[in-house]
C-alpha positions as CSV (number, residue, x, y, z in Angstrom):
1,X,25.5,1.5,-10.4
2,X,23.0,-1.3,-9.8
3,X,21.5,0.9,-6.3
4,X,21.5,3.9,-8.0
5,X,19.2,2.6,-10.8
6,X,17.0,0.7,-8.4
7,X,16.7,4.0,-6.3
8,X,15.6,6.0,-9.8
9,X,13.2,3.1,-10.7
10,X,11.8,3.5,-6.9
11,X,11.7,6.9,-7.2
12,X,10.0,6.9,-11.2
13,X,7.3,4.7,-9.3
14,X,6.5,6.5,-6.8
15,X,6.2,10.0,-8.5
16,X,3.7,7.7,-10.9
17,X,1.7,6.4,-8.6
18,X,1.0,9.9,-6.3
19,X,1.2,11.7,-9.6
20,X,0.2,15.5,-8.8
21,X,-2.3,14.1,-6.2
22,X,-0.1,14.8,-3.0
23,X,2.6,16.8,-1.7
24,X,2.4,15.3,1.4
25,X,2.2,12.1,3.3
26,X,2.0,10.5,7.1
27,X,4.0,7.9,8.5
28,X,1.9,5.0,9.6
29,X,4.2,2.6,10.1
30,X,8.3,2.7,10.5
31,X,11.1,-0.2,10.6
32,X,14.3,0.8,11.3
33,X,14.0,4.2,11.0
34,X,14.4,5.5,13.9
35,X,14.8,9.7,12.5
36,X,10.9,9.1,11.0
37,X,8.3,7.9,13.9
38,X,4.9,7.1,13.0
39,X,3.0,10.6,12.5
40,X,5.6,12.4,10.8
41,X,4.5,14.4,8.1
42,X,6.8,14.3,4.9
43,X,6.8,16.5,2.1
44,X,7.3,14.6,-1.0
45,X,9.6,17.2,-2.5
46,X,12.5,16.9,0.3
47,X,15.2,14.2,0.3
48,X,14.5,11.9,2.9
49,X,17.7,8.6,3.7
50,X,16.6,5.2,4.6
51,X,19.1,2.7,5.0
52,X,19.1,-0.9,3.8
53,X,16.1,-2.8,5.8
54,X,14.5,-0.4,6.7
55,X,10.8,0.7,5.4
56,X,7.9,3.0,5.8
57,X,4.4,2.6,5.1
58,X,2.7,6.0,4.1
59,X,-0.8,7.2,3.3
60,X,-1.1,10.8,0.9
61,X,-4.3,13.0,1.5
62,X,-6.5,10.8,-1.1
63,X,-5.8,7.7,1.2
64,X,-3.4,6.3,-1.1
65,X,-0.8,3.5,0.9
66,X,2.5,3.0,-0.5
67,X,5.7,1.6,1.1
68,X,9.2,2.8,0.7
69,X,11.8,0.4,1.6
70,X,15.6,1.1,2.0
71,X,18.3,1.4,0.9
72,X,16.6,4.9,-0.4
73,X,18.1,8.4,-0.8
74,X,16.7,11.5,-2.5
75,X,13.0,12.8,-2.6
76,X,9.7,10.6,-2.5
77,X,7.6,12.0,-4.8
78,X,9.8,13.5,-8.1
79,X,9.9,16.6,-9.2
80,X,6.0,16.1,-9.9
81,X,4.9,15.5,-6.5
82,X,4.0,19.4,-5.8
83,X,2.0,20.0,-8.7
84,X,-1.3,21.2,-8.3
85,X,-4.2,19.3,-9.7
86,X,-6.3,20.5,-12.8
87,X,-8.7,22.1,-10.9
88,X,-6.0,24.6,-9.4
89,X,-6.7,23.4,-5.7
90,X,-3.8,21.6,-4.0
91,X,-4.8,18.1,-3.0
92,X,-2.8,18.1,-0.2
93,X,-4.9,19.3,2.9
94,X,-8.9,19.2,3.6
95,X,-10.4,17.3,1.4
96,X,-14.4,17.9,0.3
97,X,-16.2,14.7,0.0
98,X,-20.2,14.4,-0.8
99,X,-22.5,16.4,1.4
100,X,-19.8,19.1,2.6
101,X,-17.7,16.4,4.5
102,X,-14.0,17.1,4.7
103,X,-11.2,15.4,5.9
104,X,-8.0,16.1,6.2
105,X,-6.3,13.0,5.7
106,X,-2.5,13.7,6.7
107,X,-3.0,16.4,9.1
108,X,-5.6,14.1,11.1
109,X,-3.6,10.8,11.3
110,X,-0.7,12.2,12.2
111,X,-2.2,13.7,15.2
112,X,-3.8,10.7,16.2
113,X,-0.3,8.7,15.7
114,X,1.6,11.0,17.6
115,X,-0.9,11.4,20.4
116,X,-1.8,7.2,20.8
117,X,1.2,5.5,19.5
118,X,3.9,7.6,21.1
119,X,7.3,6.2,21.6
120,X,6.7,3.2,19.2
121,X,7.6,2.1,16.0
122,X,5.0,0.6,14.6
123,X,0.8,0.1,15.5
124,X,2.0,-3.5,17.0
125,X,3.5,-2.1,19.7
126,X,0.5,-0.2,20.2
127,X,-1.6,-3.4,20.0
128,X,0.9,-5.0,22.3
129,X,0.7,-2.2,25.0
130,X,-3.3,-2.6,25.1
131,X,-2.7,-6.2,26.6
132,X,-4.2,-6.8,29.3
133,X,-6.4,-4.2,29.9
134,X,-10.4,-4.3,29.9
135,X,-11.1,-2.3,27.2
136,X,-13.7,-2.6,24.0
137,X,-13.6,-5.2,22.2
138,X,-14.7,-3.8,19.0
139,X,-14.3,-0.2,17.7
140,X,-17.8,0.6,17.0
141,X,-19.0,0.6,20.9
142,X,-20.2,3.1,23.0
143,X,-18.7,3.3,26.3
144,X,-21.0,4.3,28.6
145,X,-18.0,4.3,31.3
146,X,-16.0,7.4,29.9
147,X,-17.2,10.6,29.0
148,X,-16.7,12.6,25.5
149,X,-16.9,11.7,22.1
150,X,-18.1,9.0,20.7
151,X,-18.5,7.6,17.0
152,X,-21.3,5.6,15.4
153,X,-21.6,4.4,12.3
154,X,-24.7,5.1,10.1
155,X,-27.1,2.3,9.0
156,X,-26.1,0.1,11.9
157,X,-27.2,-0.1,14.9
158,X,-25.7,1.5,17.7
159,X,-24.2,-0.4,20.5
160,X,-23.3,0.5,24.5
161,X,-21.0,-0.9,26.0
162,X,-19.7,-0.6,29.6
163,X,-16.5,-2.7,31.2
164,X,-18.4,-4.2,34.4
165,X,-20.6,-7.1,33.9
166,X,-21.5,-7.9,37.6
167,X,-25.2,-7.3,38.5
168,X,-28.3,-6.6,36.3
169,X,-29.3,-2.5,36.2
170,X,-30.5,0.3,34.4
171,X,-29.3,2.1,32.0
172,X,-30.6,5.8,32.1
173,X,-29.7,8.2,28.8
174,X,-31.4,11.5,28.1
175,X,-30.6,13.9,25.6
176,X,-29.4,17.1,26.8
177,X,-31.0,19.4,24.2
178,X,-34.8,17.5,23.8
179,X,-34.8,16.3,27.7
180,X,-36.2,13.2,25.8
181,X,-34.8,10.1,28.2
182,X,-35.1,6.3,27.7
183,X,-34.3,3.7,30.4
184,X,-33.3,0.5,29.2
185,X,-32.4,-2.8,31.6
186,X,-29.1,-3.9,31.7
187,X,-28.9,-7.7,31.8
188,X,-26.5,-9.0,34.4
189,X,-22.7,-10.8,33.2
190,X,-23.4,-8.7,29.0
191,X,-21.0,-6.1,28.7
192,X,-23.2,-4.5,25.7
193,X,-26.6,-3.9,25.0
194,X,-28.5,-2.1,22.0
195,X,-28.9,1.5,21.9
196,X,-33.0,2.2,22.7
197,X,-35.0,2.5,20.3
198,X,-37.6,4.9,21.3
199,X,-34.8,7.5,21.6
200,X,-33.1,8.8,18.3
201,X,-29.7,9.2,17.8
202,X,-28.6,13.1,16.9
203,X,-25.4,13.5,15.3
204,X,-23.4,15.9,16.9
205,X,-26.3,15.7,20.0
206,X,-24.7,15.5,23.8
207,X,-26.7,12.6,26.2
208,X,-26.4,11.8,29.9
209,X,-25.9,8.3,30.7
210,X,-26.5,6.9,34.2
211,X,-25.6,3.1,34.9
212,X,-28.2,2.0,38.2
213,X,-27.8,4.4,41.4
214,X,-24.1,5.9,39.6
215,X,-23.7,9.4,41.7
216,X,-22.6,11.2,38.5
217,X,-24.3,10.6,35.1
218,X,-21.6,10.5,32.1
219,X,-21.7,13.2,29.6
220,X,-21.3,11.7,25.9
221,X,-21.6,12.9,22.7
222,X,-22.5,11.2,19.2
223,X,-20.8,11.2,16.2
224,X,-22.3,9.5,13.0
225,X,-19.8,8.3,10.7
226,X,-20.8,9.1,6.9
227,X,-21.0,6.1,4.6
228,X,-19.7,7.7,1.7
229,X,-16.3,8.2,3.3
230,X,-13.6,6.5,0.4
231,X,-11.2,4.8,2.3
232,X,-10.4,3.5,5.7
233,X,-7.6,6.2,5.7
234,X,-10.3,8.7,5.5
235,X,-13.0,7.2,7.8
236,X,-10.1,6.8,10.8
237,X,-9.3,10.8,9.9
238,X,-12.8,11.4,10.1
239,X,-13.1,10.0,13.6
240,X,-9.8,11.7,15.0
241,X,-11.6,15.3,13.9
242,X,-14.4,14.5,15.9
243,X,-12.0,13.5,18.7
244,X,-12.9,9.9,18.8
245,X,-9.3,9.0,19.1
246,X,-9.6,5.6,20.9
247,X,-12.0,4.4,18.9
248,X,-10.1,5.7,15.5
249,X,-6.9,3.9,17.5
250,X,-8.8,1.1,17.8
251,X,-10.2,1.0,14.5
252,X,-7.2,1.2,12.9
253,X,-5.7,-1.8,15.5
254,X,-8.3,-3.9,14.5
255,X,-8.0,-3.6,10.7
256,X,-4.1,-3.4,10.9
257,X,-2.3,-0.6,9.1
258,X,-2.0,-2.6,5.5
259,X,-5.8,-2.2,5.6
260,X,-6.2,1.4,6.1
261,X,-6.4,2.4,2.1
262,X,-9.1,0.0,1.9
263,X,-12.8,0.5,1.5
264,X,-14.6,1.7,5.0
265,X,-16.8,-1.5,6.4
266,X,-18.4,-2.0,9.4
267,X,-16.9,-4.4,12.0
268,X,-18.9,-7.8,12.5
């Protein structure tokens, strides 16, 4: 009698704190539950078992974080998970932020949780599998080593960073679209030096970078977080759509999952 009112009250809170906001939610972290990895989807509406010690951390499409701990049977949400907000739009999927942004919240973590932290149980083991290797030591780099997309974060200044530290170069980048090119010397035994300042930074704009006498410039191309983004949640889904995955992975390594429905800050 006792469980089945504690599983009611668990269930009365939940339904209150998503309200109508949600119908679904993403995985983020999982103990002992082994039939939900991280970057499942759930649909608040649907029964979903946990057994006793077992929990799962879960973040709806406003960035909302809320943890569900076992012994738990029946649905998440309440019946008044699925409703549809005033305005007549479900919450659940892209959501429009100031100047046109939109961010899927659930669709885009999951991804990124499936696709970085396969296999595990829990962003520790990702953290844990990292060790070890030379890799950036802070999210907001750019890594003039590997080619794609990159994020940067608006209002402060950009960063490069490449993993070899030996002898002093220079550091070629061009843009591809304005030809405009800056060369910069690269001190010897830093690992990261200041984007130029004599060449802008384009969002969405493509650049060639060429470390010393490389044979093949790197092809990279910049991203510019928005500030206005509310959450962690949503600046980490922001990233993954722009297919900065490590750094989102990173990102969300660094500030550890019970951060992720706080609000976005730079790194120090």
């Amino acid at each position: 009698m006792r469980k089945a009112v504690g599983a009611l009250v668990a269930a009365a809170v939940l339904a209150w704190s998503w309200g109508a906001a949600a119908a679904e939610v993403v995985v983020v972290k999982a103990i002992g539950a082994p039939d939900v990895p991280v970057g499942t989807i759930l649909d608040l509406s649907q029964p979903l078992n946990l057994a006793a010690g077992a929990s799962l951390t879960l973040i709806d499409s406003e960035g909302r974080k809320t943890q569900v701990d076992g012994p738990h049977s029946g649905p998440l949400g309440g019946a008044s998970a699925g409703a549809e907000p005033a305005g007549g739009e479900p919450a659940q999927g892209d959501q429009r932020l100031g100047l046109g942004v939109r961010v899927n919240v659930v669709k885009s973590l999951a991804r990124l949780f499936k696709q970085s932290v396969s296999d595990t149980s829990s962003v520790g083991a990702f953290r844990s599998a990292r060790g070890g290797t030379a890799r950036m030591p802070d999210p907001w780099l750019v890594d003039v080593s590997r080619r794609g997309d990159h994020c940067v974060t608006r209002g402060r200044m950009a960063t490069l960073w490449h993993p070899r530290t030996g002898d002093g170069d220079t550091l070629s980048i061009q843009h591809v679209d304005s030809r405009a090119t800056a060369h910069v010397d690269w001190p010897a035994g830093h690992d990261r030096i200041d984007w130029p300042q004599d060449l802008a930074i384009v969002d969405g704009g493509t650049y060639l970078t060429r470390l010393g006498r490389a044979p093949t410039a790197i092809r990279v191309t910049i991203h510019v977080v928005p500030q206005d983004l509310p959450t962690r949640a949503h600046q980490v889904a922001w990233m993954a759509d722009r297919q900065c995955d490590f750094q989102a992975m990173l990102l969300v390594v660094s500030a550890d999952v019970d951060a992720l429905a706080d609000q976005p800050r730079p790194f120090k």
